[in-house]
C-alpha positions as CSV (number, residue, x, y, z in Angstrom):
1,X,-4.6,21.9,-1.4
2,X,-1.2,22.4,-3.2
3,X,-1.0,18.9,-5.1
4,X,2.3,19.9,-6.2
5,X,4.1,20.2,-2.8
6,X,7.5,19.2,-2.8
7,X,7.4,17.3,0.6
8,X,3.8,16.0,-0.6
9,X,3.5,12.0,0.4
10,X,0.6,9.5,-0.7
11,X,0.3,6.6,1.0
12,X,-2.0,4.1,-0.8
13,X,-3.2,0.9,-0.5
14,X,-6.0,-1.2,-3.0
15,X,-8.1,-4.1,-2.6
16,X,-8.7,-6.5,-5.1
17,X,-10.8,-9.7,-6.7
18,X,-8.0,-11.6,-6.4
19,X,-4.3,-11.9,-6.6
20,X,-3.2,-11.5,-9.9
21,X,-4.5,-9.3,-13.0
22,X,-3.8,-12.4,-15.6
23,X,-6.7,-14.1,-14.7
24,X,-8.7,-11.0,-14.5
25,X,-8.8,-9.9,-11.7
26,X,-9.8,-6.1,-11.1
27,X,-9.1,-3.5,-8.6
28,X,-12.8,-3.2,-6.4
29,X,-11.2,-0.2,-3.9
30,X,-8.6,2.4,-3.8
31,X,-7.5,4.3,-0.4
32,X,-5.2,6.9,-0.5
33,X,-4.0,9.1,2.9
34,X,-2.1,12.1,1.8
35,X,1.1,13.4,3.4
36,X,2.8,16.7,3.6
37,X,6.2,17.8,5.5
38,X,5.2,14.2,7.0
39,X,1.5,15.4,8.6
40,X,-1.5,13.8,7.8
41,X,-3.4,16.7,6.0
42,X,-7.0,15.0,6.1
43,X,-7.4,15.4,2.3
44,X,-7.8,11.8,1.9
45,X,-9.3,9.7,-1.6
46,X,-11.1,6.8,-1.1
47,X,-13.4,5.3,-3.9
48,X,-14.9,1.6,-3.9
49,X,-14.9,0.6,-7.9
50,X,-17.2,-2.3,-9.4
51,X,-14.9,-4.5,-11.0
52,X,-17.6,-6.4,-13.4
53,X,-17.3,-9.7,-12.1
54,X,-17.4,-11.9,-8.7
55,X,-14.6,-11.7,-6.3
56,X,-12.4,-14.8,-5.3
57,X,-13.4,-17.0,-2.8
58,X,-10.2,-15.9,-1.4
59,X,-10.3,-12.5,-1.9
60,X,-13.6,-11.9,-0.6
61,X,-13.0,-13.5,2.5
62,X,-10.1,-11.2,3.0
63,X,-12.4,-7.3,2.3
64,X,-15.4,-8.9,2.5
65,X,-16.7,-6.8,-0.6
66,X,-19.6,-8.6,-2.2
67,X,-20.0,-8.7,-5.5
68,X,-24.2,-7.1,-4.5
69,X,-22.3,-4.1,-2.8
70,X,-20.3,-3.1,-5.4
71,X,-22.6,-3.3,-8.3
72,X,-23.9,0.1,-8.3
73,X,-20.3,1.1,-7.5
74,X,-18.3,3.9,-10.7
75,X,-16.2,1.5,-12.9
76,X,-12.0,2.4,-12.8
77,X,-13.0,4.5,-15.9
78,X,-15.2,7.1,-14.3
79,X,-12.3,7.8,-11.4
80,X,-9.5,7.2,-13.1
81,X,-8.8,11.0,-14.1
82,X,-9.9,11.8,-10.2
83,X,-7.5,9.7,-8.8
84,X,-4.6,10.4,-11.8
85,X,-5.4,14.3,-10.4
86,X,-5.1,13.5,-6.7
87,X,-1.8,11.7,-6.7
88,X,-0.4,13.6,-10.0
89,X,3.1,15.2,-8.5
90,X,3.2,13.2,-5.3
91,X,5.3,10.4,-4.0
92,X,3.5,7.5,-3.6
93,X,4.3,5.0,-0.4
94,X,2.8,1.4,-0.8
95,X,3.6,-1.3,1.1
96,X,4.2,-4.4,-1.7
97,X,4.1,-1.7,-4.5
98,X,4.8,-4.4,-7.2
99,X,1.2,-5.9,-6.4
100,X,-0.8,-2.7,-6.3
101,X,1.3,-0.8,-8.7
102,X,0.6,-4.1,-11.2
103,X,-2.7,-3.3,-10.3
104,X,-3.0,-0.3,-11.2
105,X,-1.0,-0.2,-14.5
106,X,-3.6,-3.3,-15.5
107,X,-6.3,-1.2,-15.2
108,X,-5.0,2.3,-16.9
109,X,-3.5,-0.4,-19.7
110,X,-7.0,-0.7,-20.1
111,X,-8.2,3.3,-20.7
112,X,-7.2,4.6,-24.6
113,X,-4.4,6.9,-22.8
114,X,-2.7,3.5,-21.8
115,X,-0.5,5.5,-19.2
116,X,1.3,3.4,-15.7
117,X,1.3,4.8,-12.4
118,X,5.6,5.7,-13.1
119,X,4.6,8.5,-15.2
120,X,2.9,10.5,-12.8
121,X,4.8,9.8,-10.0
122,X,7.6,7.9,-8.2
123,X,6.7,4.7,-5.8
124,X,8.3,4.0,-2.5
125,X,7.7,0.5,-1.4
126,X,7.9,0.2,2.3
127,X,8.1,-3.7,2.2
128,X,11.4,-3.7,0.1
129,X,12.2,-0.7,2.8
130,X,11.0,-3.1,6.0
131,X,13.0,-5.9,4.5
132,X,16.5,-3.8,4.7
133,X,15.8,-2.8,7.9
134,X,14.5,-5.8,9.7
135,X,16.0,-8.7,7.3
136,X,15.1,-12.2,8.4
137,X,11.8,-11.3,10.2
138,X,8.3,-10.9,8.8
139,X,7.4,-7.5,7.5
140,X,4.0,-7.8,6.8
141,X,1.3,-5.3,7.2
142,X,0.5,-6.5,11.2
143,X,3.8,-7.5,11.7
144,X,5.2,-3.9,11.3
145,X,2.1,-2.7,13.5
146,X,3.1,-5.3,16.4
147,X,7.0,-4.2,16.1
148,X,6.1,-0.5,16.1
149,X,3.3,0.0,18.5
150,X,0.7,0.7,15.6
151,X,-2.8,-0.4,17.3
152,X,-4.8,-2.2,14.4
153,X,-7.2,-4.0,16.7
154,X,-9.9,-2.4,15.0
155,X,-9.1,-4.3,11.7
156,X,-11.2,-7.2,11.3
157,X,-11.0,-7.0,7.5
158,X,-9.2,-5.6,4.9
159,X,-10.0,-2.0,3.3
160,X,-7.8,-0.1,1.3
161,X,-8.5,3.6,3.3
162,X,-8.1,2.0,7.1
163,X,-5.1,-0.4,5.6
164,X,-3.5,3.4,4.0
165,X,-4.4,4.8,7.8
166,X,-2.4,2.0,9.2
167,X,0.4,2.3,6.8
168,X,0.8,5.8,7.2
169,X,1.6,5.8,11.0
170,X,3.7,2.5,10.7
171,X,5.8,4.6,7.3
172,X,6.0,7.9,10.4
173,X,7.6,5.5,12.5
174,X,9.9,3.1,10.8
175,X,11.6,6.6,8.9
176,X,12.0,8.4,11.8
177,X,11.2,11.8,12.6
178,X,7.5,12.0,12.5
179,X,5.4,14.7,13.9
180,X,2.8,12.8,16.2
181,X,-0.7,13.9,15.3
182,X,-2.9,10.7,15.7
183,X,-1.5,8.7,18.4
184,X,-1.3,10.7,21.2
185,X,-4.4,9.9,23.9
186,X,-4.9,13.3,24.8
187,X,-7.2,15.3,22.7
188,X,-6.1,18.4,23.9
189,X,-2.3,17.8,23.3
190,X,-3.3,16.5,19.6
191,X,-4.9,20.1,19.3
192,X,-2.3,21.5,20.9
193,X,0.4,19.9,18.1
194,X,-1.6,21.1,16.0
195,X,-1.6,24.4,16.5
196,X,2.2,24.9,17.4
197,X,3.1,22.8,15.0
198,X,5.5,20.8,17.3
199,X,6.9,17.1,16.6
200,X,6.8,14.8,19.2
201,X,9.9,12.9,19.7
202,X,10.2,10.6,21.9
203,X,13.7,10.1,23.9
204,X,14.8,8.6,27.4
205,X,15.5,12.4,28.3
206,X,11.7,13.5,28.0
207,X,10.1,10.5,29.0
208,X,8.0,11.5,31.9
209,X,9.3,10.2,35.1
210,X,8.4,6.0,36.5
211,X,5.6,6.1,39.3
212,X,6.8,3.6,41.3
213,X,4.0,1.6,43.1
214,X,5.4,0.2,46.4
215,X,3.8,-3.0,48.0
216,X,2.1,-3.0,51.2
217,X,2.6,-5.0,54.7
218,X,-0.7,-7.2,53.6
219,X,0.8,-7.9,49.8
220,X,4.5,-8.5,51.1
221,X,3.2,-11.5,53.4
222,X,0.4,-12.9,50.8
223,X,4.4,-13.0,48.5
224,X,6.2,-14.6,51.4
225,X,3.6,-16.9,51.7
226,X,3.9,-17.9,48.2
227,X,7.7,-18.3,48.1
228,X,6.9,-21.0,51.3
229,X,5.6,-22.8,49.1
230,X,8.3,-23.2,46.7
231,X,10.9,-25.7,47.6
232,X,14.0,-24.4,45.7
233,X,13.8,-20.3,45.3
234,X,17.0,-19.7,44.2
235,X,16.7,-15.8,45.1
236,X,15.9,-16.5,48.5
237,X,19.2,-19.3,48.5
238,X,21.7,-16.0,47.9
239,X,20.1,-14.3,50.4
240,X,20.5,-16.5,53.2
């Protein structure tokens, strides 16, 4: 895979002991989904990291990463040059940057190169983005999802890989133009995209047509019935 691709995206997303690095707190996973010409290419990184000591109370009830799990886990030092190759010439796309970006500066401040994020690559931050956009109205993570059809049902907890999944589709959507490769419920049209490389752009022109479901005899009296039993229907007023 070409990791210097000019249209090559990296959407990332960390989880965390807690909320800020200046008591300590480490970074326990990193999820990144890449990106390029705006299709998910598969060639994902995901790495769970043992931070050296306990999660927040907080925290953990959040990714639910215990402390037992993550103990036999490689410390940030033995993935850092991994996950400094993987993103190296990319653009990453975080939502919050500041807080993973502080994140991850913390922990490279900590490696004898003493290098931040900014030097390998620019950092889009699709909150600051959300809050343009929508201004006034919450912009979190599950708000987004709820405002641009994103199903996250299947997130019960936080993790940094399914949260950089999520983020992905919800970045395709909210910047328009995205070629539809995960959300369609027809296998055989995602294979067909695929293949034929064709975005999916979805206008009032190429919606398929309503189906119109018409009542019968037996459901229009059981609704006349009903409306008896209503004293003051206004629609029924204008009609009479």
């Amino acid at each position: 895979m070409d990791k210097t691709h000019a249209n090559r995206l990296i959407v990332l997303d960390t989880e965390t002991t807690g909320l800020s690095t200046q008591d300590g707190n480490r970074i326990i996973e990193i999820g990144c989904v890449e990106l390029i010409d705006r299709r998910l290419t598969g060639n994902n990184f995901h790495v769970y990291i043992n931070p050296e000591r306990d999660s927040e109370e907080g925290a953990l009830r959040v990714h639910g990463l215990t402390t037992e799990f993550l103990s036999d886990k490689p410390k940030f030092a033995e993935v850092a040059n991994a996950f400094i190759d993987y993103i190296k010439g990319s653009e990453l796309v975080i939502h919050n940057a500041p807080f993973d970006v502080g994140f991850l500066n913390y922990e490279l401040s900590r490696l004898p190169n003493r290098q931040t994020i900014e030097a390998f690559c620019p950092v889009f931050d699709t909150l600051a983005d959300a809050k343009k956009r929508h201004p006034a109205q919450r912009n979190n993570l599950d708000a987004l999802c709820k405002r641009y059809g994103v199903d996250n049902t299947h997130r019960e907890l936080h993790g940094a890989l399914l949260d950089a999944q999520i983020l992905a589709d919800v970045f395709l959507l909210m910047t328009g133009g995205q070629f539809s490769l995960m959300q369609e419920s027809s296998a055989e049209t995602a294979a067909a995209e695929i293949a034929n490389a064709t975005p999916i752009i979805r206008t009032l022109a190429n919606r398929p047509p309503l189906l119109i479901l018409r009542c019968n005899e037996e459901e229009l009296l059981a609704h006349e019935a009903r409306l008896d039993t209503i004293k003051e229907c206004l629609w029924r007023q204008e009609l009479t």
